[in-house]
C-alpha positions in Angstrom: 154.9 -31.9 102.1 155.6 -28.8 103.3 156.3 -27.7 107.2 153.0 -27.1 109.0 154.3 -25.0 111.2 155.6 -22.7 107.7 152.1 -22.0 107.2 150.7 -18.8 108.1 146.6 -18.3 108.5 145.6 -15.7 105.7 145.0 -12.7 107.5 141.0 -11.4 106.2 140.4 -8.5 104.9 137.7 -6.5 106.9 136.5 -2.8 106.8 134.1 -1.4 109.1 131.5 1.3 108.8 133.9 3.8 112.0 136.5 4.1 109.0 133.9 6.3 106.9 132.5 8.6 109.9 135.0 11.8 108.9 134.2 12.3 105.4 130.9 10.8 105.3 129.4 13.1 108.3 130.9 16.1 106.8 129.8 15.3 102.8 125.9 14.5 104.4 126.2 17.7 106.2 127.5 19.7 103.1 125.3 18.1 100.7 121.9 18.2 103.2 122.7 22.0 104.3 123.3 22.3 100.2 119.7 21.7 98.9 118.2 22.9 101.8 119.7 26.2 102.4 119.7 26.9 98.6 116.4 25.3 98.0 115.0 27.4 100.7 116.8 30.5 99.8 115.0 30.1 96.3 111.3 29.7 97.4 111.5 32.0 100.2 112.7 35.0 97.1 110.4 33.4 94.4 107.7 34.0 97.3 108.1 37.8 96.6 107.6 37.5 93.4 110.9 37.9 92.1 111.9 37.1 88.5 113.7 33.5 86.9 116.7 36.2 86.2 116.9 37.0 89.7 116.1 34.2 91.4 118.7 32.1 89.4 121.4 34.5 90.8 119.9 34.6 94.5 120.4 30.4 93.9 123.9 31.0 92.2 125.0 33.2 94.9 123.7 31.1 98.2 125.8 28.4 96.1 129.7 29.5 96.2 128.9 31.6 99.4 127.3 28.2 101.2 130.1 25.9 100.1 132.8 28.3 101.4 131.2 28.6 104.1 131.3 25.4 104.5 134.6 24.2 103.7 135.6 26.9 106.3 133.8 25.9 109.1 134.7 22.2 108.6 138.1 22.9 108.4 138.6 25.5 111.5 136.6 22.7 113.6 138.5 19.7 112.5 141.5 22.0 112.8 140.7 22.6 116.7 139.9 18.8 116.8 143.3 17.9 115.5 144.8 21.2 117.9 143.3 19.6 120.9 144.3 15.7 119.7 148.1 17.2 119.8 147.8 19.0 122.6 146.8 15.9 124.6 149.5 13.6 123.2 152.0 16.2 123.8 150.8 16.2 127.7 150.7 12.4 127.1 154.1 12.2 125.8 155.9 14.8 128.8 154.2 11.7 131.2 155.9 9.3 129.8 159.4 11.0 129.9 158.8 11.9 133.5 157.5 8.7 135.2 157.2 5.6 132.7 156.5 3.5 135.4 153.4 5.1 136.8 152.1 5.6 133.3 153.0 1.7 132.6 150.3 1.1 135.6 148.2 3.6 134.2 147.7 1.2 131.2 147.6 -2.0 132.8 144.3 -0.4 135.1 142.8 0.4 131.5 142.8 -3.2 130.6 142.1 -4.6 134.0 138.8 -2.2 133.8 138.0 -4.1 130.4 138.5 -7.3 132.1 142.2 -8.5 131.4 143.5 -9.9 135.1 146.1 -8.1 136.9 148.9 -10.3 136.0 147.8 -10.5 132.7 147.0 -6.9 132.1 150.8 -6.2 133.1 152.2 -8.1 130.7 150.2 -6.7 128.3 151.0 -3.1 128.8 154.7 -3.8 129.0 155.0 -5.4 125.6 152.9 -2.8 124.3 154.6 0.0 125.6 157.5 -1.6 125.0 156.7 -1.6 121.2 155.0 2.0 121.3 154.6 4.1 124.5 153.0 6.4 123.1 150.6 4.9 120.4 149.9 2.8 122.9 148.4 5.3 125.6 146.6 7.7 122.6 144.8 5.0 121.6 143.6 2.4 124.9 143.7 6.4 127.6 142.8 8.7 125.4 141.2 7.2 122.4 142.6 8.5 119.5 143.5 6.2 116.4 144.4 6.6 113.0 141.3 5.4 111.9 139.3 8.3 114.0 142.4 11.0 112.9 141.0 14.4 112.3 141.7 15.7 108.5 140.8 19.1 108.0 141.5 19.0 104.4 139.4 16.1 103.7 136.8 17.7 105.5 136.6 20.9 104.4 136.5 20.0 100.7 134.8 17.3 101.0 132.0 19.6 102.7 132.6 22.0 99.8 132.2 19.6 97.1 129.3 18.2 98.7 127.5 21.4 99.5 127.8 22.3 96.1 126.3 19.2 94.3 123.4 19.7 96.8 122.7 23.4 95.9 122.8 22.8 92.4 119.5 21.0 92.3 117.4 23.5 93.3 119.6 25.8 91.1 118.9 23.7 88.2 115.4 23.6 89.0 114.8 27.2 89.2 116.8 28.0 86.1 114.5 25.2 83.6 111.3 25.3 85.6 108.5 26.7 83.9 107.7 29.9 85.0 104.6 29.4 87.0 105.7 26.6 88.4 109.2 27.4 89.6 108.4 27.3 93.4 106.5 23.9 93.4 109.4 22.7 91.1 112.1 23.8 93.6 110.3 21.9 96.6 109.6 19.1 95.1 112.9 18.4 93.7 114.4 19.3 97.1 112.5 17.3 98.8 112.9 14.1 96.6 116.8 14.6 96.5 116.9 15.4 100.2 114.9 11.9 100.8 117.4 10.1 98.6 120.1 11.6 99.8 119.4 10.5 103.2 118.7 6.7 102.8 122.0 6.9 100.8 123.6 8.3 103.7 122.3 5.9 106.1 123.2 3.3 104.1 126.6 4.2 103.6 126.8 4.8 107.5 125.1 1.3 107.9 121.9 2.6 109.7 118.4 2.4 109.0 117.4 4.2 105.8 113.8 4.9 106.2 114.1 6.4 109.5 116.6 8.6 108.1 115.0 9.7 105.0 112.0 10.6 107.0 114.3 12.6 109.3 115.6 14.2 106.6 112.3 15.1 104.9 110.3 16.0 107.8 112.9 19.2 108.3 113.3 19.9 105.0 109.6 20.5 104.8 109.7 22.8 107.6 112.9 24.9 106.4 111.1 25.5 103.3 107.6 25.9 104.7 108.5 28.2 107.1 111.4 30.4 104.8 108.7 30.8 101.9 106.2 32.1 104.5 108.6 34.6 105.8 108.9 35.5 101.8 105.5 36.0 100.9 105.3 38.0 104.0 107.7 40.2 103.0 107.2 40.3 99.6 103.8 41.7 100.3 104.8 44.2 102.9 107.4 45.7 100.3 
């Protein structure tokens, strides 16, 4: 028989939805602002009465101009995310070189706050600090992880990639259509993607799909409502 005291519990493998919130809140954004801005974009020129031709390109154009876009914006705003992250670990990091002691006490108050005593709280703070000063204070002070890490890269193409997939749709939709029917077509399929796309979302985020999807719809609705009214508008007045 082998030494009890050899055996070591198996260590179970868990993953939690927080691990997902980077790339999935910026591929929803991409992919929602996708179809929507596109889709939009499309009804609101076919309202004018503009050609398949023309209205393909309009779609074509709001498509590579909308996922740079994109990618841009995601990555300069993760990029200051991650610029500010640094920033406070490099003030974190002076603290620590200049008073170890006070900082040590720093930490120990965190855990006391989240109900450790004051004895045990100590000891706590010292082994961990001990192990990683640092690591230690980004994550229990200031409450950055590697799990929370911003990624611009990730971000930005991910946003890209998603805005892109999105956009085609109404794309798509516009281009095979039949003629008279291109603007019911482009809504419709919008719509119905947008819906999907936000219980798949939800899902993926572990929240309630049907509250989403008819968060989702409801603005879509009035984007497109409002942009092909604007359109017509126009289109007559010209």
């Amino acid at each position: 028989m082998g030494n009890p005291a050899m055996k070591r519990p198996r260590r179970r493998s868990e993953w939690h939805y927080v691990g997902r919130t980077g790339w999935l809140r910026a591929a929803v954004l991409g992919a929602n602002d996708g179809i929507l801005s596109t889709g939009s974009l499309i009804l609101g020129v076919a309202a004018a009465a503009v050609n398949r031709h023309n209205l393909v390109v309009t779609g074509l154009a709001g498509l590579v101009a909308g996922a740079m876009s994109m990618a841009a914006g995601e990555y300069v705003s993760v990029s200051s995310q991650a610029d500010s992250e640094q920033a406070d670990l490099a003030r974190e990091r002076l603290e620590l070189d200049e008073n170890i002691d006070a900082e040590c006490r720093e930490l120990a108050a965190i855990y006391v706050h989240r109900g450790l005593d004051g004895d045990l709280a100590e000891k706590v703070a010292h082994q961990l600090m001990a192990k990683d000063a640092l690591g230690a204070h980004a994550r229990d002070e200031l409450g950055i992880s590697d799990t929370t890490k911003p990624r611009p890269v990730q971000a930005a193409m991910a946003s890209a990639a998603s805005f892109s997939a999105g956009a085609a749709a109404p794309v798509i939709v516009a281009a095979i259509a039949p003629a008279t029917l291109v603007a019911q077509s482009v809504a419709v399929t919008s719509l119905a993607v947008l819906g999907i796309l936000g219980a798949v979302g939800a899902r993926a985020g572990g929240a309630p799909a049907g509250r989403a999807t008819v968060r989702v719809v409801f603005w879509g609705v009035l984007a497109m409502a409002v942009t092909y009214a604007i359109g017509a508008l126009v289109g007559h007045a010209v």
